[in-house]
C-alpha positions as CSV (number, residue, x, y, z in Angstrom):
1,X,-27.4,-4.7,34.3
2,X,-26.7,-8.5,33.8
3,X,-28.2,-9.9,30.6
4,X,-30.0,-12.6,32.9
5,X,-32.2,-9.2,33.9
6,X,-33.5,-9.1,30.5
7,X,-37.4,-9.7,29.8
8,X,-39.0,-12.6,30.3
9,X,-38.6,-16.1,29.2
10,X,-40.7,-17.2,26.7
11,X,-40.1,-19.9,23.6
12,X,-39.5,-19.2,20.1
13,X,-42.7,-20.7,19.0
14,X,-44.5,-18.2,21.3
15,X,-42.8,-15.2,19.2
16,X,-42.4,-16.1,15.6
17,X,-44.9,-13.7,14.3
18,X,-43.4,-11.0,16.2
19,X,-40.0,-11.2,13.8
20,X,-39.6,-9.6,10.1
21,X,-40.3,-12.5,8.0
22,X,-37.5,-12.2,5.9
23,X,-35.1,-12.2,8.5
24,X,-32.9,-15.2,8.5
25,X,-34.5,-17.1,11.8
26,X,-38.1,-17.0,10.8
27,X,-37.5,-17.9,7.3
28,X,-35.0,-21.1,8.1
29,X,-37.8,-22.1,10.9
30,X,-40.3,-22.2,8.4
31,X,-38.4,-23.9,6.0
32,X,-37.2,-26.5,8.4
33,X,-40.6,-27.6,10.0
34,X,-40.4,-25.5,13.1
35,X,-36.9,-26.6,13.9
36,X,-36.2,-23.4,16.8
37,X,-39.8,-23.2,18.1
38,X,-38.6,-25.2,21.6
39,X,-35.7,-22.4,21.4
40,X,-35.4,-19.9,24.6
41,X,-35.9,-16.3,24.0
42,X,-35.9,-13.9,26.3
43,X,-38.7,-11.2,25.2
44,X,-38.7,-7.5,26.5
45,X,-41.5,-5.3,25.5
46,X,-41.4,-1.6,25.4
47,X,-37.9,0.1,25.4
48,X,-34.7,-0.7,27.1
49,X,-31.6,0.8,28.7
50,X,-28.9,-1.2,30.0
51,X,-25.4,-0.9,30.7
52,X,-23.9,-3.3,28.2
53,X,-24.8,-6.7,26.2
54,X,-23.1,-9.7,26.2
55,X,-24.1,-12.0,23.6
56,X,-22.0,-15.3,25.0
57,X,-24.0,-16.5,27.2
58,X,-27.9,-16.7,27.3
59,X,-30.6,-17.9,25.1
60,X,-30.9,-18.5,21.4
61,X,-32.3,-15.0,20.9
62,X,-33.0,-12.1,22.4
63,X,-36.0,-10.0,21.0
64,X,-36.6,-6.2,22.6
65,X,-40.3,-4.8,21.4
66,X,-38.8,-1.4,21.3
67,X,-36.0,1.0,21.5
68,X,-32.6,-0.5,23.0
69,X,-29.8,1.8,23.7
70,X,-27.1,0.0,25.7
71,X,-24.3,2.9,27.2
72,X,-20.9,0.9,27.0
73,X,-20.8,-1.7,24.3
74,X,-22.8,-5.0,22.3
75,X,-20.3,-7.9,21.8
76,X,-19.5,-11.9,21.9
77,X,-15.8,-13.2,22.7
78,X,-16.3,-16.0,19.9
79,X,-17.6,-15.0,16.0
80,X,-17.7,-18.4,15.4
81,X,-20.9,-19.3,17.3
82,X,-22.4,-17.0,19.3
83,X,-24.8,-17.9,21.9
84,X,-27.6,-15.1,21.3
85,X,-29.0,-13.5,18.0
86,X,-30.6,-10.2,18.6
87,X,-33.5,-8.9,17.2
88,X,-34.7,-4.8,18.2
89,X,-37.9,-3.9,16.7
90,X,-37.0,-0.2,17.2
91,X,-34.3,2.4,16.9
92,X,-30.4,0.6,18.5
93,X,-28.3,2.8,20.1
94,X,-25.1,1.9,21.5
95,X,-21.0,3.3,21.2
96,X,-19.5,-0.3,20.1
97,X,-21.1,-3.6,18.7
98,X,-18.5,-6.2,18.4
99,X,-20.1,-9.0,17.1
100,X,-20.2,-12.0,15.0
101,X,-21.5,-15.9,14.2
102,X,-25.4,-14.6,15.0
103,X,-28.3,-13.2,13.4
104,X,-28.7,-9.3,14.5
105,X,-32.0,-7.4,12.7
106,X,-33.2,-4.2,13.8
107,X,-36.3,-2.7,11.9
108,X,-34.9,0.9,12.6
109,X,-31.9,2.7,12.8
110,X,-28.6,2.0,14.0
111,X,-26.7,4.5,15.8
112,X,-22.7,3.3,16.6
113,X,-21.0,6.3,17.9
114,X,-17.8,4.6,17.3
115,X,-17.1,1.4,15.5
116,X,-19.5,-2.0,14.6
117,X,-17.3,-4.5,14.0
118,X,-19.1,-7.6,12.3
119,X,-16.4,-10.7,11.9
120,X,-16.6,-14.1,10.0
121,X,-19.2,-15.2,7.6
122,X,-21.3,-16.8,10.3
123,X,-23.2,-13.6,11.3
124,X,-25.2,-10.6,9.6
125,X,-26.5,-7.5,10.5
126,X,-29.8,-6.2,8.9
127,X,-31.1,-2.5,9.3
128,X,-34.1,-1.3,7.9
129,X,-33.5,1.9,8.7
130,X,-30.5,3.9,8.4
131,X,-27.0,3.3,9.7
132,X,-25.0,6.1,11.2
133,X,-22.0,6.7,13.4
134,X,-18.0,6.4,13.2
135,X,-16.5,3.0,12.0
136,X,-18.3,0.3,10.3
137,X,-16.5,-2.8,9.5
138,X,-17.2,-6.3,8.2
139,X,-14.2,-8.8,8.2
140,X,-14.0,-12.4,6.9
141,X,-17.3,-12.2,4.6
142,X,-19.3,-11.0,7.6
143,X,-22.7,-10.0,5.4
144,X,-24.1,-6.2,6.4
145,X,-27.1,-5.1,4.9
146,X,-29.0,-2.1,5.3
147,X,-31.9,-0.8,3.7
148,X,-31.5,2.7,4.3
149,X,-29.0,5.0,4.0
150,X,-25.0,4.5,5.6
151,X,-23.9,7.4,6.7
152,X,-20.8,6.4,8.5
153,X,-17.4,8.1,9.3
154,X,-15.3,4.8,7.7
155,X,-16.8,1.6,6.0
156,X,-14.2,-1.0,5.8
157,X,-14.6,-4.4,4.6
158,X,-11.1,-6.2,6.0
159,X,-8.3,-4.7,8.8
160,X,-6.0,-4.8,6.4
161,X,-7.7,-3.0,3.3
162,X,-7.7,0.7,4.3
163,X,-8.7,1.6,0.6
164,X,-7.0,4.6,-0.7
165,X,-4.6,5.8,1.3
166,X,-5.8,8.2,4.1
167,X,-2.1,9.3,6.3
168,X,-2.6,5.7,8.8
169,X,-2.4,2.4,9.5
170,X,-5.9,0.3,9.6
171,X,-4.6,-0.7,13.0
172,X,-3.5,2.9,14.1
173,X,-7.1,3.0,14.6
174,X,-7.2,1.1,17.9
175,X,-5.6,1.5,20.8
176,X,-2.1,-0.4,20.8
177,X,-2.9,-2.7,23.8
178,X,-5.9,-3.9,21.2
179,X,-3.3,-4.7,18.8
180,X,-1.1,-7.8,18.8
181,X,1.8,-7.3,16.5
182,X,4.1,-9.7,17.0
183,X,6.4,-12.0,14.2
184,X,3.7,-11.9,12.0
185,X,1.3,-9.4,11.0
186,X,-0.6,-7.3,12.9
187,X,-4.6,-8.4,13.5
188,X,-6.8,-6.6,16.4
189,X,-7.1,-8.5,19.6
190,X,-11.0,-9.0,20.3
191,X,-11.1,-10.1,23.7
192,X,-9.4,-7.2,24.9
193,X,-11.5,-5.1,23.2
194,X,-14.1,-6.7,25.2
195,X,-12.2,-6.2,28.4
196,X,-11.5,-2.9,28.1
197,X,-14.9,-1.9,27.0
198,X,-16.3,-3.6,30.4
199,X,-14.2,-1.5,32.4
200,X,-14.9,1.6,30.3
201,X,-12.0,2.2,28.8
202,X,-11.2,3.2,25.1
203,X,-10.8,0.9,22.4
204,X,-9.9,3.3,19.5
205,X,-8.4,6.6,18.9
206,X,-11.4,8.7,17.7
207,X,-8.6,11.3,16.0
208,X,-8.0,9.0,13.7
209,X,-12.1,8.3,12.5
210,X,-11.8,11.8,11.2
211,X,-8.4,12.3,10.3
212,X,-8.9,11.8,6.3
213,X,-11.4,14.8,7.0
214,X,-8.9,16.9,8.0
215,X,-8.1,20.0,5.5
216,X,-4.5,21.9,5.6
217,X,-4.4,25.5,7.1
218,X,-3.1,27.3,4.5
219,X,-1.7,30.7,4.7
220,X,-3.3,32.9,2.0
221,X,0.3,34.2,0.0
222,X,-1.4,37.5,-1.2
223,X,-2.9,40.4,0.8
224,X,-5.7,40.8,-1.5
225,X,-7.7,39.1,-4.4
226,X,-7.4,42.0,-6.7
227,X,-6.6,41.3,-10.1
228,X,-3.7,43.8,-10.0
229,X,-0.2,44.8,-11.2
230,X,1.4,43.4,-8.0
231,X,-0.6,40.6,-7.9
232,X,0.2,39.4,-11.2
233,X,3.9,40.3,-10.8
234,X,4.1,37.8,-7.2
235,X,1.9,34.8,-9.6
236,X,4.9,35.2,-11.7
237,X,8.1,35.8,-9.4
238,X,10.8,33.4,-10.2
239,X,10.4,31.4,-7.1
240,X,7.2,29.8,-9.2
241,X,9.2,29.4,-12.6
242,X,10.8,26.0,-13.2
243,X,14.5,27.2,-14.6
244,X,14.7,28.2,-18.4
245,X,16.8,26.9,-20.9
246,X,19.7,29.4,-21.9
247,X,17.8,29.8,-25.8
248,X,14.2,29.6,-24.3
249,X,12.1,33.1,-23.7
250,X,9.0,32.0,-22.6
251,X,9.1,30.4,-19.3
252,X,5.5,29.3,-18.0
253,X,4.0,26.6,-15.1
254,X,0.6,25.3,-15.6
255,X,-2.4,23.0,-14.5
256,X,-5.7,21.9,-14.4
257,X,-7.7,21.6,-11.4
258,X,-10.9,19.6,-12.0
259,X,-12.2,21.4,-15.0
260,X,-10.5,24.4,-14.6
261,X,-6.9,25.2,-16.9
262,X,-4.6,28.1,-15.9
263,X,-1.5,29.3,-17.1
264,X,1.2,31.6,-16.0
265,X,4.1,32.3,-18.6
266,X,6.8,35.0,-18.8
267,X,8.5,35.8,-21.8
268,X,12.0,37.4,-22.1
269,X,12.5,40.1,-19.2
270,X,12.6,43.8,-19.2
271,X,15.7,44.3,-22.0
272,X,14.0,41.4,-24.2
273,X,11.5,43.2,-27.0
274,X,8.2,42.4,-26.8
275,X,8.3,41.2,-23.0
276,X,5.4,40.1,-21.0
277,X,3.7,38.1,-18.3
278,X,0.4,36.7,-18.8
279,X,-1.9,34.7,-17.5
280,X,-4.2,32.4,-19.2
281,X,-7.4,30.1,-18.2
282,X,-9.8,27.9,-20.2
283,X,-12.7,25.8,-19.2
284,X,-14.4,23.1,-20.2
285,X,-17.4,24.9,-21.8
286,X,-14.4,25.9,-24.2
287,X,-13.8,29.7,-23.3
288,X,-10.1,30.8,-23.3
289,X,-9.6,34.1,-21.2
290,X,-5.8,35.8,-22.0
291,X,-4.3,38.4,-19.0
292,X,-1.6,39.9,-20.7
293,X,0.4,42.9,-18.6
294,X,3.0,44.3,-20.5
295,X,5.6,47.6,-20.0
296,X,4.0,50.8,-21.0
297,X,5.5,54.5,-21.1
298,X,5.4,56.8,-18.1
299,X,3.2,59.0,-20.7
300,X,0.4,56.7,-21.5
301,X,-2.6,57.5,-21.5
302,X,-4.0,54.1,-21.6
303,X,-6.9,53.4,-19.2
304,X,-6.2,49.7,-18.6
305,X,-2.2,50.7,-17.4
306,X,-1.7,50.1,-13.7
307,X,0.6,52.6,-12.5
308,X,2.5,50.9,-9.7
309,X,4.8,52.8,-7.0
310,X,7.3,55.0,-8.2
311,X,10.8,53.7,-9.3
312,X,9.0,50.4,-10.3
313,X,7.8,49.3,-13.8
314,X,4.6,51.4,-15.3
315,X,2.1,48.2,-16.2
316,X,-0.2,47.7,-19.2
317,X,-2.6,45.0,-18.1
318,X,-5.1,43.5,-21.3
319,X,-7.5,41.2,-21.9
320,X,-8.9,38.8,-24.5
321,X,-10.8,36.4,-24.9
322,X,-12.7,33.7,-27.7
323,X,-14.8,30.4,-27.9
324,X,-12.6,27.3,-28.6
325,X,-15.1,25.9,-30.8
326,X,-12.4,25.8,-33.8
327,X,-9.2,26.5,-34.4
328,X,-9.9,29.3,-36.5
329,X,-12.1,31.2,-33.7
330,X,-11.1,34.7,-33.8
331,X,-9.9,36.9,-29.9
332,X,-12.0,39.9,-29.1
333,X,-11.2,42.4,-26.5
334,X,-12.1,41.5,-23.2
335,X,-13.8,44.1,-21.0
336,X,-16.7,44.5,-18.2
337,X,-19.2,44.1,-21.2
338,X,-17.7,40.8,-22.4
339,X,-20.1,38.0,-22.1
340,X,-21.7,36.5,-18.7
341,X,-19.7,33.0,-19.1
342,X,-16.2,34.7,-20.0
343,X,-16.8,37.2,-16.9
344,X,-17.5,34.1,-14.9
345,X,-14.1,32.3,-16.5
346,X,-12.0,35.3,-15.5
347,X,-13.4,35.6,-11.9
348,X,-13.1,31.3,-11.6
349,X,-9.9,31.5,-13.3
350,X,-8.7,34.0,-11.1
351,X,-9.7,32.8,-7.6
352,X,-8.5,28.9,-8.6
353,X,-5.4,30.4,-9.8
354,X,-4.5,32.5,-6.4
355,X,-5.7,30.1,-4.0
356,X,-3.7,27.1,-6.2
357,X,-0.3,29.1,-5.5
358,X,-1.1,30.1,-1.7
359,X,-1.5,25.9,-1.8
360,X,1.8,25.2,-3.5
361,X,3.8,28.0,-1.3
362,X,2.4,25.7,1.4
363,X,2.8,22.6,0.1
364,X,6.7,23.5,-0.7
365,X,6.8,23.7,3.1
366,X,6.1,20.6,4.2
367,X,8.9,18.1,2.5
368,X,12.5,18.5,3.4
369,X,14.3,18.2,-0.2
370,X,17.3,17.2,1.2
371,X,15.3,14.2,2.6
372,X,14.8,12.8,-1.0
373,X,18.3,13.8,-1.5
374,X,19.6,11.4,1.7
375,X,16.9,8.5,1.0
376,X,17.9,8.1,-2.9
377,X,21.2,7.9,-1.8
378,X,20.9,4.7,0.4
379,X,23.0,2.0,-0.2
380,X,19.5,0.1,-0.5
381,X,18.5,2.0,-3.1
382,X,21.4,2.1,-5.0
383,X,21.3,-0.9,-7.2
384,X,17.8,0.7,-8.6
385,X,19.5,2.8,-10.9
386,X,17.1,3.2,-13.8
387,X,13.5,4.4,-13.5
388,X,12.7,3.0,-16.8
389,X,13.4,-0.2,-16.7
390,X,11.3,-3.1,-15.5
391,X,13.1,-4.5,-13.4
392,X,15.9,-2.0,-11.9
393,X,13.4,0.8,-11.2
394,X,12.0,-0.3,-7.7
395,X,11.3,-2.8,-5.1
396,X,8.7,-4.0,-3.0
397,X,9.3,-3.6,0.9
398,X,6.5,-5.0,2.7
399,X,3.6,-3.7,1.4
400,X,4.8,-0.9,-0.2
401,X,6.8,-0.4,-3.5
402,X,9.5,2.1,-4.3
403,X,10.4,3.4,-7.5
404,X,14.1,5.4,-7.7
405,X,14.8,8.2,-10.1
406,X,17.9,9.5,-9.7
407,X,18.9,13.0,-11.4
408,X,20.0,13.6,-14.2
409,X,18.9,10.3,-16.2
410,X,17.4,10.4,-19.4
411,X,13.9,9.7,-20.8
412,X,13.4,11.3,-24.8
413,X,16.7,12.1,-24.9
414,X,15.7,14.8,-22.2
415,X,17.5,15.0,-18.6
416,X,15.0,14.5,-15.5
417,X,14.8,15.7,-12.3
418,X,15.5,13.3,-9.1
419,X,12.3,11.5,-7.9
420,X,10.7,9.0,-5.0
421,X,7.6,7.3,-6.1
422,X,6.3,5.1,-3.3
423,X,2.7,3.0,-4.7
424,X,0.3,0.4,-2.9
425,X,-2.2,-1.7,-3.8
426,X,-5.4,-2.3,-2.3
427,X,-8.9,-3.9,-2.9
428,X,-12.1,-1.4,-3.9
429,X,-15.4,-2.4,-2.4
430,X,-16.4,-3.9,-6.4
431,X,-13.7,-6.4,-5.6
432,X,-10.8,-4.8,-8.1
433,X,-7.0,-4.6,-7.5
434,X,-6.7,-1.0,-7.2
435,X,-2.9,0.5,-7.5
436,X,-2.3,3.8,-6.5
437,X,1.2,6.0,-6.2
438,X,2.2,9.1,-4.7
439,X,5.3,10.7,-6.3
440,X,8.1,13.2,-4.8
441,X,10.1,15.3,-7.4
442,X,12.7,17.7,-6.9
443,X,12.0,20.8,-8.1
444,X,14.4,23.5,-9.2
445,X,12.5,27.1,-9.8
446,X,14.0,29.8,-12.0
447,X,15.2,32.0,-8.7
448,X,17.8,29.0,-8.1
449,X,15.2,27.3,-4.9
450,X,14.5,23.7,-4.9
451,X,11.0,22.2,-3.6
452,X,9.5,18.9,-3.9
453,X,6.5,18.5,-6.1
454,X,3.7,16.2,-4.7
455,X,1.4,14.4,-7.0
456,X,-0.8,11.3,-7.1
457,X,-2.0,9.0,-9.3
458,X,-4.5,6.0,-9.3
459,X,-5.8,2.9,-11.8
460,X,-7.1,-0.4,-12.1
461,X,-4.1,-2.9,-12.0
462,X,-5.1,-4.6,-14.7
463,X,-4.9,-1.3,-16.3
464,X,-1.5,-0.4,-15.1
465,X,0.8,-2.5,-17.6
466,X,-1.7,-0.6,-20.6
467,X,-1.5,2.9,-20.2
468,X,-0.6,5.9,-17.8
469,X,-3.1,7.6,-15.2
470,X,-3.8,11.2,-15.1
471,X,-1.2,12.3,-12.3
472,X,-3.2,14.6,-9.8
473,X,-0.8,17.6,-8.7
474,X,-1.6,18.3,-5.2
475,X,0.9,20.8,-4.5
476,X,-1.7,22.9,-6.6
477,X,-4.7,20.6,-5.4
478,X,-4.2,21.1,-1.7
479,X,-6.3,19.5,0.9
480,X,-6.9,16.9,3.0
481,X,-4.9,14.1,0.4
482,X,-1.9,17.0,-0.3
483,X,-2.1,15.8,4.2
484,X,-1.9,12.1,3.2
485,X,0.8,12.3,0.8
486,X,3.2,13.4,3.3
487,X,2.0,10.6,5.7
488,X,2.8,8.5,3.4
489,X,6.3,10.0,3.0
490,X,7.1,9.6,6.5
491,X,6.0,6.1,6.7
492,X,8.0,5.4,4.0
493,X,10.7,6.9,5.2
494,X,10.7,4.7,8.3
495,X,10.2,1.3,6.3
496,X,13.5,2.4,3.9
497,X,15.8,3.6,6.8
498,X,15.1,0.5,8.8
499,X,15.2,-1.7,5.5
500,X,18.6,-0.2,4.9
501,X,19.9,-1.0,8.5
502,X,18.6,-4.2,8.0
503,X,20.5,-4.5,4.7
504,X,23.7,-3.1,6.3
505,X,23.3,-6.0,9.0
506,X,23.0,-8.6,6.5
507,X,19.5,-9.0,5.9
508,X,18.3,-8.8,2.6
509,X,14.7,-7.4,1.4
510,X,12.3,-10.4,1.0
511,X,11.4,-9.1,-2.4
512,X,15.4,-8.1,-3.5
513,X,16.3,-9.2,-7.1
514,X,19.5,-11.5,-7.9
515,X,20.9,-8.6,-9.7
516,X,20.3,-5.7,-6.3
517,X,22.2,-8.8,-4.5
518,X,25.2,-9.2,-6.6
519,X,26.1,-5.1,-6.0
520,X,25.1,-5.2,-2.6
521,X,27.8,-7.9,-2.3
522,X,30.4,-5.9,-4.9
523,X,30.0,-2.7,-2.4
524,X,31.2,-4.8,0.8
525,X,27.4,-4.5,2.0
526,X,26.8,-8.0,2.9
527,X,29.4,-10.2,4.0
C-alpha cells in the first residue's frame, strides 16, 4: 500500500486534541502560538494494516486512531529531517523501524520482531506502553523513552559499543551487504537497509540476537550423583590436580561459585601415613561441611566404609561439620540427623561441585594449548617480555589489548605459568569506561596434561590503576560467557596473526612503543 493511501487529509489544527499532550508536537505548538496548525496530517481512524511505511515523503504527521501493524518495515532514508512524525494511538506492530530526525509516540505497545533503529539526536520515540521484540538501538543521542517495561532481546546505545563482550562483532549483526567496511571503520549502511527491506529481504542475522543466550552442552563426566567412593576418587584423579611440589603432601584445587566455596585436596598417596582425599564446602551463611574418605582395613566394621570392587582400595568416607561464627567453633560429626542448613550445604556443595568439574572437563576441550604456545611465540609478541611491567607487558591492536606472560617468569619470587590476557574497553549505559579482560593460562595437572584455564574479570577504568577485580573462573563457571571467552580467543587470534604478517611486511602496530621497534629492527624484522 502507498503511503499516499493513508487516511484522509486533514490539518493539524483540526487534530491537536486528539495527541498526548506531553508529546513533543502539541506541547511546542502550544508554546509557539499555534506554529503547525496549517500543517498537513493525514488522519486514519480505526486500525490499519499495510505493507510498509515510508516516512520520506508525505505530510508533517501521520496520526492512526488505532492499531497499526505494518508487515515489512517503518523507515526514512535521511535521520536528519524526516518528512513525517508518526503518532499511533494503539498497539504498533511491525518487524523493523529504521527511523530518525521525527517525533514517533505511540500510547501502547511496541512490538519490533527484529531491530528499531532510532539515529541522530533529531528524533525520539515515546511508548507508553511496553516495548518488546529483538534489537533496540539508539545511535547519535537518539532519545527513546518508554514508560513501560523493555523487554528486548539487545538494547544498544551506539554500533560500536556492544557492552560486555558477547562472542561478535556489533556489525556481525547485519547482513554484510548492510555493512560498508572499507579504509576506515565499519558503520551500517542505511539505505540498503531500506532497499533490501522493500524487496523483502533480510537485513540482519537473527542467530546472532540470541547468540549471548546460548548455554554450552556439556557432557555430564560422572554416571551418577551419588556421593560415593568412586565418585570422590574421579573429583580427585590427577588429571584435576595442578602438579605438587617435590616436599608438598597436600595437593588441592578450589573455587567459589557465586556464594558457594568447594575444595578438593589430596594429601600424600597410599604409602604416605595419614593419607586422604577430602572434600570441603562452606557458604556464605558460614557453615563449613568436611568429606573426608580415608583407607580402612578389609576387617572394619565401620558403617560409613564404602567397600569398593575387589582388588581396589577399601574406603572410609566421614563427615563433619561446624558454624564459622569464630575461630574457636568446635567440628561435630556429620550425619543424616545434622542440622537442616548443613544437610542443605552438603547436598549444594555436592551438586555445584560435580556439575563445576563436568564444566571444566568441558571447558579443557575447547582451547588448543599449543595455540597459546604458537601465539606467545610471535615475533610480534616478543619484545613484550615482562607481564609486570607497565610498559613491556602488552599492546593495543585496534581495539583490543594484549598482555604476554611467558613461562617461567617470576612474580614473589615464585615461577608462573605462560598466559594470554586479551582486555577491551567499552561504555556502560550510566556513561562509565568499563574495562574488562578475559585471560588464557596454561595449565599443567599432576597426571603430566596441560589445559588452558579461562577466566574473566571486569572494573571501572578509573578503578583499574587502584586495585585488582575478582577474576571469575569460567572453566568452573560454565555457560553462555565460558562460549564468549573462546570467541574472543579466536578473534584475537585473527587480529595477532594478521598483525604479525603485517609486522613481518614492514608495517608496524599503530600503538607499538619505541622500545618493541628497536628489537623488531635488532631481529632483522623490519628492514
Amino acid at each position: 500500500m502507498s503511503i499516499h493511501q493513508i487516511g484522509h487529509k486533514v490539518s493539524f489544527a483540526d487534530i491537536q486534541t486528539k495527541l498526548p499532550q506531553e508529546s513533543w508536537m502539541y506541547t511546542n505548538n502550544e508554546a509557539h502560538n499555534g506554529e503547525f496548525e496549517a500543517e498537513e496530517v493525514w488522519l486514519h481512524s480505526g486500525d490499519l494494516h499495510i505493507g510498509e511505511l515510508l516516512l520520506d515523503e508525505g505530510p508533517f504527521l501521520i496520526l492512526v486512531e488505532g492499531n497499526l501493524t505494518v508487515d515489512r518495515y517503518i523507515g526514512n532514508t535521511s535521520s536528519d529531517a524526516a518528512s513525517s512524525n508518526l503518532v499511533v494511538l494503539g498497539n504498533l506492530v511491525t518487524p523493523y523501524m529504521i527511523v530518525g530526525g521525527q517525533e514517533i509516540y505511540i500510547t501502547g505497545n511496541l512490538y519490533v520482531e527484529d531491530m528499531f533503529w532510532g539515529d541522530y539526536n533529531h528524533g525520539e520515540l515515546t511508548v507508553r506502553g511496553n516495548v518488546e521484540g529483538g534489537l533496540l538501538i539508539s545511535t547519535e543521542q537518539y532519545t527513546i523513552q518508554v514508560q513501560g517495561q523493555r523487554n528486548v532481546k539487545r538494547q544498544l546505545e551506539e554500533w560500536e559499543d556492544l557492552g560486555p563482550w558477547r562472542g561478535f562483532d556489533m556489525l556481525a549483526l547485519l547482513v554484510p551487504e548492510c555493512v560498508i567496511d572499507e579504509d576506515t571503520e565499519p558503520f551500517p549502511w542505511r539505505e540498503e537497509m531500506l532497499r533490501r527491506l522493500q524487496q523483502g529481504q533480510p537485513v540482519i542475522n537473527r542467530n546472532y540476537i540470541h547468540a549471548d543466550e546460548s548455554e554450552p552442552d556439556v557432557p555430564d563426566w560422572f554416571e551418577d550423583h551419588r556421593v560415593t567412593a568412586e565418585n570422590i576418587e574421579r573429583l580427585t584423579h590427577p588429571s584435576l590436580l595442578p602438579v605438587r611440589e617435590d616436599d608438598e603432601l597436600l595437593n588441592s584445587y578450589e573455587f567459589w561459585l557465586d556464594e558457594q566455596f568447594c575444595r578438593v585436596a589430596v594429601y600424600g598417596d597410599e604409602h604416605t601415613e595419614g593419607y586422604f582425599r577430602s572434600l570441603y564446602f562452606q557458604d556464605d551463611h558460614n557453615c563449613a561441611l568436611l568429606l573426608k574418605m580415608e583407607p580402612s582395613d578389609q576387617g572394619s566394621n565401620s558403617p560409613d566404609k564404602h567397600i569398593v570392587q575387589s582388588g581396589k582400595p577399601v574406603w572410609m568416607i566421614s563427615g563433619a561439620y561446624r558454624y564459622l561464627h569464630n575461630e574457636n567453633s568446635e567440628w561435630s560429626v556429620f550425619s543424616e540427623n545434622s542440622p537442616a542448613d548443613i544437610q542443605q550445604l552438603s547436598e549444594q556443595g555436592w551438586s555445584t561441585l560435580l556439575q563445576s568439574v563436568s564444566n571444566y572437563q568441558y571447558a579443557r576441550s575447547l582451547i588448543s594449548q599449543q595455540l597459546i604456545h604458537d601465539l606467545l611465540a610471535l615475533p610480534v609478541v616478543e619484545p613484550y617480555d615482562d607481564y609486570y611491567d607497565d610498559d613491556r607487558h602488552g599492546l593495543w591492536i585496534g581495539e583490543l589489548y594484549y598482555a604476554f606472560r611467558q613461562a617461567g617468569q617470576m612474580f614473589n619470587g615464585v615461577p608462573q605459568p605462560a598466559m594470554l590476557r586479551i582486555g577491551r574497553e567499552y561504555v556502560d549505559a550510566q556513561g562509565e569506561t568499563q574495562v574488562e579482560k578475559y585471560y588464557y593460562t596454561l595449565h599443567q595437572h599432576a597426571d603430566g596434561s596441560e589445559s588452558v584455564l579461562i577466566e574473566y574479570s571486569a572494573q571501572k577504568k578509573e578503578d583499574e590503576e587502584e586495585e585488582e577485580s575478582l577474576l571469575l573462573e569460567l572453566h568452573y563457571i560454565g555457560g553462555s560467557q565460558l562460549l564468549h571467552a573462546v570467541q574472543l580467543l579466536e578473534r584475537g587470534r585473527q587480529v595477532l596473526i594478521q598483525a604479525n604478517e603485517d609486522l613481518l611486511n614492514g608495517e608496524l602496530p599503530y600503538a607499538a612503543e619505541s622500545f618493541a621497534k628497536r628489537f623488531w629492527e635488532s631481529k632483522g624484522y623490519l628492514k
